[in-house]
C-alpha positions in Angstrom: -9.1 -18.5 -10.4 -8.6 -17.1 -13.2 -6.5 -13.4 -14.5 -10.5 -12.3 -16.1 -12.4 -12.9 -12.4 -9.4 -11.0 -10.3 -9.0 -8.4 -12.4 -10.5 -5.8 -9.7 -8.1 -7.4 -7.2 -5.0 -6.9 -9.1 -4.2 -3.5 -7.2 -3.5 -4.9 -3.7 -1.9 -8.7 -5.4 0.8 -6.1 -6.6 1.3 -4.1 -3.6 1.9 -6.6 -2.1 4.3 -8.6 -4.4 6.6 -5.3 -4.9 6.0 -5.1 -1.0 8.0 -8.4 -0.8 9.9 -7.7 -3.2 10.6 -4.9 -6.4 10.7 -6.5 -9.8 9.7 -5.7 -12.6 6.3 -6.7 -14.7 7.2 -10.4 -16.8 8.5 -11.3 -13.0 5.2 -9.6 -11.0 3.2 -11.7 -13.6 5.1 -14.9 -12.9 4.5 -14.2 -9.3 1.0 -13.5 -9.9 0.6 -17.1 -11.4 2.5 -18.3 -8.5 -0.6 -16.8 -6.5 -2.7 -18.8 -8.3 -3.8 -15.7 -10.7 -3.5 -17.2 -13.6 -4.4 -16.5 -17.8 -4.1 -12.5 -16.2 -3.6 -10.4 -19.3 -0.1 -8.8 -19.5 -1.6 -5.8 -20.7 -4.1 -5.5 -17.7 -0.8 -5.8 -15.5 0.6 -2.8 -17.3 -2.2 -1.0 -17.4 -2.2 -1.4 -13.1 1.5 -0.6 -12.6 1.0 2.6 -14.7 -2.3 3.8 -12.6 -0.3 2.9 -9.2 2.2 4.5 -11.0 0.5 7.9 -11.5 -1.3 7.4 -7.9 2.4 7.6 -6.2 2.0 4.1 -4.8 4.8 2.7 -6.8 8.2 4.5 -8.4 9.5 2.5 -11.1 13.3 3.0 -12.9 15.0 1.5 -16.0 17.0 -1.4 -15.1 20.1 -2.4 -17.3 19.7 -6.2 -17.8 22.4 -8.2 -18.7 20.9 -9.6 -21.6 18.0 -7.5 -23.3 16.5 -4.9 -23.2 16.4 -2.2 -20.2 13.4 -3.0 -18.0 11.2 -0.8 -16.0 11.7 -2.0 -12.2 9.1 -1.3 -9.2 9.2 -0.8 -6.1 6.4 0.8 -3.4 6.5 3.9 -2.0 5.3 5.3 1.5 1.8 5.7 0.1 1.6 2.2 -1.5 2.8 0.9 2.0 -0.4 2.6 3.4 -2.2 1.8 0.5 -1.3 -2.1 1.1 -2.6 -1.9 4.1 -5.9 0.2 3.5 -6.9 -3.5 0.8 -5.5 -5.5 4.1 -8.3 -4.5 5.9 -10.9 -4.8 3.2 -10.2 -7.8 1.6 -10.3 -9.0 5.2 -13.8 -7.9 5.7 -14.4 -9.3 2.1 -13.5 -12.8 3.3 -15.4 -12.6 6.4 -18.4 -11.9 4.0 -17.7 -14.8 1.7 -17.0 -17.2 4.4 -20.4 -16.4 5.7 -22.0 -17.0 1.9 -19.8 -20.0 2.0 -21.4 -21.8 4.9 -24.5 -20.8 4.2 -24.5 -22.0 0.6 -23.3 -25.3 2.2 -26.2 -25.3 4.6 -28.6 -24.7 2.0 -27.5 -27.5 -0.7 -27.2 -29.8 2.2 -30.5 -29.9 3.2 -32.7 -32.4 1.0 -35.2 -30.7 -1.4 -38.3 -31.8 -2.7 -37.4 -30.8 -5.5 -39.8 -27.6 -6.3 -38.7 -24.2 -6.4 -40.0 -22.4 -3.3 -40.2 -18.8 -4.8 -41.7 -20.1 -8.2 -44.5 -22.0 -5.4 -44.7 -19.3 -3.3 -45.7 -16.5 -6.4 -48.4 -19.6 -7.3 
């Protein structure tokens, strides 16, 4: 999928990545492709860290790098913990609801069709 159709889901995709493991953004987006989220916008990225940021999910810190520039680092805090596991739970009850809208889209195009639309027959 791509970065456009996740957008809304970026929030608990970074939890969890500074969960496993602090980094900082160029290395959360490179782990976010890794994911399979990929063309996300760098920009929206930023834009996520800073609101966790401000909703005390995340700390971040200037990082010395060896070569470049000084980079902002992040890692979770108590409150992202809890917040990680608040999306757990409802992106679990998300994919209960789309595996049901799975199988039942796979039921319907299974069956054969006679090839008229039943609502367009049905308003006459």
């Amino acid at each position: 999928m791509h970065g456009r159709e996740l957008r809304n889901l970026l929030h608990p995709f970074l939890l969890l990545l500074i969960f496993e493991r602090p980094g900082h953004g160029y290395d959360l987006i490179e782990r976010l492709e890794a994911m399979g989220v990929s063309d996300v916008e760098p920009g929206q990225v930023y834009r996520v860290l800073r609101g966790l940021e401000r909703d005390r999910s995340l700390l971040s810190m200037w990082e010395a790098a060896a070569a470049g520039p000084a980079r902002r680092r992040y890692e979770l805090t108590a409150k992202g913990r809890n917040d990680l596991r608040s999306w757990i739970a409802r992106l679990a009850q998300l994919n209960h609801i789309m595996d049901a809208y799975l199988r039942r889209s796979a039921n319907a195009l299974a069956r054969p069709r006679d090839g008229r639309d039943s609502y367009a027959t049905s308003r006459g």
